[in-house]
N, CA, C and O atoms as a GROMACS GRO file, in nm:
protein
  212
    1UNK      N    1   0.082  -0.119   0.000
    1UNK     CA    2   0.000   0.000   0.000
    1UNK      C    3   0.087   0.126   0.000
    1UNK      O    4   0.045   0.237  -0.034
    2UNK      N    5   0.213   0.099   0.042
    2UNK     CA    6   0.258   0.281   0.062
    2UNK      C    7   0.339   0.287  -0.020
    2UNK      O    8   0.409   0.388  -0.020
    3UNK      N    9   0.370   0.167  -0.142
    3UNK     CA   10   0.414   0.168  -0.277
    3UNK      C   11   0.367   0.234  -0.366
    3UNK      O   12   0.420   0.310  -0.447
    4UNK      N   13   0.233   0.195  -0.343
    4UNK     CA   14   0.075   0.254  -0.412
    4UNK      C   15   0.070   0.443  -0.402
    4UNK      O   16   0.060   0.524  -0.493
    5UNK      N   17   0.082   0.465  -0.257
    5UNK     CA   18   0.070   0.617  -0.251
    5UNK      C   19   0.227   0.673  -0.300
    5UNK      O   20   0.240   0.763  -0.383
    6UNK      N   21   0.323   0.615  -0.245
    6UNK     CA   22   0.491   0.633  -0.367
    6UNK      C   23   0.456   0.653  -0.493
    6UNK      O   24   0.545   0.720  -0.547
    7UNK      N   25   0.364   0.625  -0.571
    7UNK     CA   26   0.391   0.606  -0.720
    7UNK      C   27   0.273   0.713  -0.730
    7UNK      O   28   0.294   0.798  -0.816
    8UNK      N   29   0.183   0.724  -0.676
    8UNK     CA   30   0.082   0.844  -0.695
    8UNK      C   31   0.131   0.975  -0.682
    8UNK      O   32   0.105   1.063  -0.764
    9UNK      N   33   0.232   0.999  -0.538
    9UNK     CA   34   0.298   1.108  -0.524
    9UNK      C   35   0.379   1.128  -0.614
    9UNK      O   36   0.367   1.238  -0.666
   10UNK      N   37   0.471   1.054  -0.661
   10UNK     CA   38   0.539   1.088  -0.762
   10UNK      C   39   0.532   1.090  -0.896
   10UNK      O   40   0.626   1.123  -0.967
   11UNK      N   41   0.380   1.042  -0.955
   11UNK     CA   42   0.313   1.035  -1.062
   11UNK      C   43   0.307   1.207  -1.045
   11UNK      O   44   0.384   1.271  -1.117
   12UNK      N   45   0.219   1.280  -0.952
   12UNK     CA   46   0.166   1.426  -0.940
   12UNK      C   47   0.296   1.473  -0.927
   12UNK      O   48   0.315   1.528  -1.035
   13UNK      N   49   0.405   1.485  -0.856
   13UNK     CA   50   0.548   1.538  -0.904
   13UNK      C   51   0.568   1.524  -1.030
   13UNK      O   52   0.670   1.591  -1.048
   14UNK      N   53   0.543   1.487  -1.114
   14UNK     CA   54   0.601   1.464  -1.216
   14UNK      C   55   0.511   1.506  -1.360
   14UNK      O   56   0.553   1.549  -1.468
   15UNK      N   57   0.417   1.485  -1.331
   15UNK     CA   58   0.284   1.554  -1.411
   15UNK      C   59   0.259   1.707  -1.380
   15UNK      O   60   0.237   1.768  -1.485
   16UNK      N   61   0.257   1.789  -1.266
   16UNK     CA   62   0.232   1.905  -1.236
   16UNK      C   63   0.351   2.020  -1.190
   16UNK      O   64   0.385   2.135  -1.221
   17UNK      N   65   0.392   1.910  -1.093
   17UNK     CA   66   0.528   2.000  -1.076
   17UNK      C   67   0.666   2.040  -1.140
   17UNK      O   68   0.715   2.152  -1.152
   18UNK      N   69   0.721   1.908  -1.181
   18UNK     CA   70   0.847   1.919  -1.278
   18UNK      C   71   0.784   1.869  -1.395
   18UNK      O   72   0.710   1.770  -1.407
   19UNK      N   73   0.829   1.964  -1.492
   19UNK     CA   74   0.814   1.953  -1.664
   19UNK      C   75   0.959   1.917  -1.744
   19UNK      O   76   1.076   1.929  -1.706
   20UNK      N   77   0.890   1.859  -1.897
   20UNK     CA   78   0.997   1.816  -1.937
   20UNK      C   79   1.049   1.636  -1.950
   20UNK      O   80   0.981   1.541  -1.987
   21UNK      N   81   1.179   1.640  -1.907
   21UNK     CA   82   1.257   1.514  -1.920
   21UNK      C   83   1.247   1.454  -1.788
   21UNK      O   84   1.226   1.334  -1.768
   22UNK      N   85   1.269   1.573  -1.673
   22UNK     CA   86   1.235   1.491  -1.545
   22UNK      C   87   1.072   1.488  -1.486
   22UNK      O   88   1.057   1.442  -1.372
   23UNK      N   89   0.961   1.532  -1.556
   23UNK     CA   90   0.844   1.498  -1.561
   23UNK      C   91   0.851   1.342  -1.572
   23UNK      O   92   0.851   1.264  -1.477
   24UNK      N   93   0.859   1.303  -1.734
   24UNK     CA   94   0.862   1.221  -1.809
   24UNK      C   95   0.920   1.063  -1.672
   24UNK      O   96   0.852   0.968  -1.632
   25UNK      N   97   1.052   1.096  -1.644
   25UNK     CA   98   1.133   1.006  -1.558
   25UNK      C   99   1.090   0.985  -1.404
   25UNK      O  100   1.126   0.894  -1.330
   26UNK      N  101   0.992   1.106  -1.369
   26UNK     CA  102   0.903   1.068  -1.280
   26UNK      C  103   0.788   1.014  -1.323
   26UNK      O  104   0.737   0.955  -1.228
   27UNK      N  105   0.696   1.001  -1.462
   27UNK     CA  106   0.603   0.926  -1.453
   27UNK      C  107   0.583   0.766  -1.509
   27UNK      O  108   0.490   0.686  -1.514
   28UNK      N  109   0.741   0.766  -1.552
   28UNK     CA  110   0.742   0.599  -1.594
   28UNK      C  111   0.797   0.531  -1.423
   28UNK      O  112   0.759   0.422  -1.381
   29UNK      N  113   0.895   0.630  -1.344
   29UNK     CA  114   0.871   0.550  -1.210
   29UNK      C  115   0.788   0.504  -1.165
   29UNK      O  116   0.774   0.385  -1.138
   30UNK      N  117   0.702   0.611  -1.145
   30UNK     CA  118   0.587   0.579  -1.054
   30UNK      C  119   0.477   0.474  -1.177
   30UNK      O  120   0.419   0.375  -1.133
   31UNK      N  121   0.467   0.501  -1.285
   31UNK     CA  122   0.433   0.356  -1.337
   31UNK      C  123   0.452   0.210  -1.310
   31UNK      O  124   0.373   0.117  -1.328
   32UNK      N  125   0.598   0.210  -1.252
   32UNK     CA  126   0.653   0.086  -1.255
   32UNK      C  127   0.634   0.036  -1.114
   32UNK      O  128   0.604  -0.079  -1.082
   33UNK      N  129   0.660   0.160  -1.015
   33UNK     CA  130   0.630   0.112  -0.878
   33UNK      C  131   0.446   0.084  -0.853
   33UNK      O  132   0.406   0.018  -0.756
   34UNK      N  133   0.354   0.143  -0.952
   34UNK     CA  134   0.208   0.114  -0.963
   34UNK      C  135   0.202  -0.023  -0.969
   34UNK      O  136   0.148  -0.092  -0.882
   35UNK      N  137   0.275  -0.082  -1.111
   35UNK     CA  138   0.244  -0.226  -1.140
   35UNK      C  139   0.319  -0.304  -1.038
   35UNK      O  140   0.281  -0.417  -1.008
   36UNK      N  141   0.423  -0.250  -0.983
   36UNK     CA  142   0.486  -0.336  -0.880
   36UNK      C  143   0.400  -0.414  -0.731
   36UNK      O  144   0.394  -0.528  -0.683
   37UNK      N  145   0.331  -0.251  -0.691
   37UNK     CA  146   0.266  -0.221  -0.595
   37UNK      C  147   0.140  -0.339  -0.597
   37UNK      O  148   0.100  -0.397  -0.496
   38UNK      N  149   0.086  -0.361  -0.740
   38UNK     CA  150  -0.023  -0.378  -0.768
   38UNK      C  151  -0.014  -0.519  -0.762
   38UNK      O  152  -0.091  -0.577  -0.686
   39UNK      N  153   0.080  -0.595  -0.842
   39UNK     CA  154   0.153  -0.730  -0.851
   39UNK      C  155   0.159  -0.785  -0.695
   39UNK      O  156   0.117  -0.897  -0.664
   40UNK      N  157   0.218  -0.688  -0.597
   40UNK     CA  158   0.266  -0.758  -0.509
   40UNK      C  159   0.146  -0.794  -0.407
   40UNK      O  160   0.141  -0.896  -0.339
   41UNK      N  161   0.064  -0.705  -0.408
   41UNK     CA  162  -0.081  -0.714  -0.305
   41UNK      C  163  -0.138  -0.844  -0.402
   41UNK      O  164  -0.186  -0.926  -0.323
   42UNK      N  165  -0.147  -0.879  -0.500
   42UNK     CA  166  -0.214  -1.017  -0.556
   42UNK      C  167  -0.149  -1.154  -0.487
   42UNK      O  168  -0.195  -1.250  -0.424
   43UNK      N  169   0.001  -1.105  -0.540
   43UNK     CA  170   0.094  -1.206  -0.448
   43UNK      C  171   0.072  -1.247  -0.331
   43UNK      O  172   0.066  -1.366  -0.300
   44UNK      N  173   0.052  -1.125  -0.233
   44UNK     CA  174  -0.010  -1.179  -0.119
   44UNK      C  175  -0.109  -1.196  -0.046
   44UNK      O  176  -0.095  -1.228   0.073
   45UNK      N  177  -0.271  -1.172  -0.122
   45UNK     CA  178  -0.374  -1.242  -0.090
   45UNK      C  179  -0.365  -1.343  -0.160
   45UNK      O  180  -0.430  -1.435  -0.111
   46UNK      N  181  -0.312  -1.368  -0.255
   46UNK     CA  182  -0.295  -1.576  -0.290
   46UNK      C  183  -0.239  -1.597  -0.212
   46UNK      O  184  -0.333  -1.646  -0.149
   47UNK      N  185  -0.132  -1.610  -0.123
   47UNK     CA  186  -0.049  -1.682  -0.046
   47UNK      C  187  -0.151  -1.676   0.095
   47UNK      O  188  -0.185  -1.778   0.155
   48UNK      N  189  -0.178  -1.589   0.121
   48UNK     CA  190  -0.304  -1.615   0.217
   48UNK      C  191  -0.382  -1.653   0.229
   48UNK      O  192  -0.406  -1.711   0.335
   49UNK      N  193  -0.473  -1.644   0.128
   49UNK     CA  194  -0.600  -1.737   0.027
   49UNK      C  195  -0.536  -1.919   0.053
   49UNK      O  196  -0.605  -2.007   0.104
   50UNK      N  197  -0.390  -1.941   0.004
   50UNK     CA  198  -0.331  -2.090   0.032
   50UNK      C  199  -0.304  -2.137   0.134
   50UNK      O  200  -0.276  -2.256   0.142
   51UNK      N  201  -0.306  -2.036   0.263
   51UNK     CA  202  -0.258  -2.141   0.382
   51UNK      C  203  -0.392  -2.089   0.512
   51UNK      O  204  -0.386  -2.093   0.635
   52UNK      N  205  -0.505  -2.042   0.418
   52UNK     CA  206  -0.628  -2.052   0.532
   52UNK      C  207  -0.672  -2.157   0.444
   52UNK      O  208  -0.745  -2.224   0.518
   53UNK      N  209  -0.673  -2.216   0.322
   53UNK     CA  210  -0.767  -2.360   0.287
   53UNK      C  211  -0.698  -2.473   0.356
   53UNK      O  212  -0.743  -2.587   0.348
   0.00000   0.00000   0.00000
């Protein structure tokens, strides 16, 4: 979850505040930490989901 708000904050850094090249390099971060963020919370309601059956 505070991957999730990492990549939002720095999505809006990067969209509003800095323009340009370091816009740009802040919004493929925070892209990557989104899908990361997003990947990893699946990861671990399956693994939880597997050892309450």
């Amino acid at each position: 979850m505070l991957t999730a708000c990492t990549s939002i904050v720095l999505f809006y850094n990067g969209y509003a505040i800095v323009s340009g090249f370091e816009g740009i390099a802040f919004g493929i971060l925070a892209f990557f930490l989104l899908c990361f963020s997003v990947l990893g919370s699946i990861i671990a309601t399956k693994s939880i989901r597997t050892k309450q059956a």
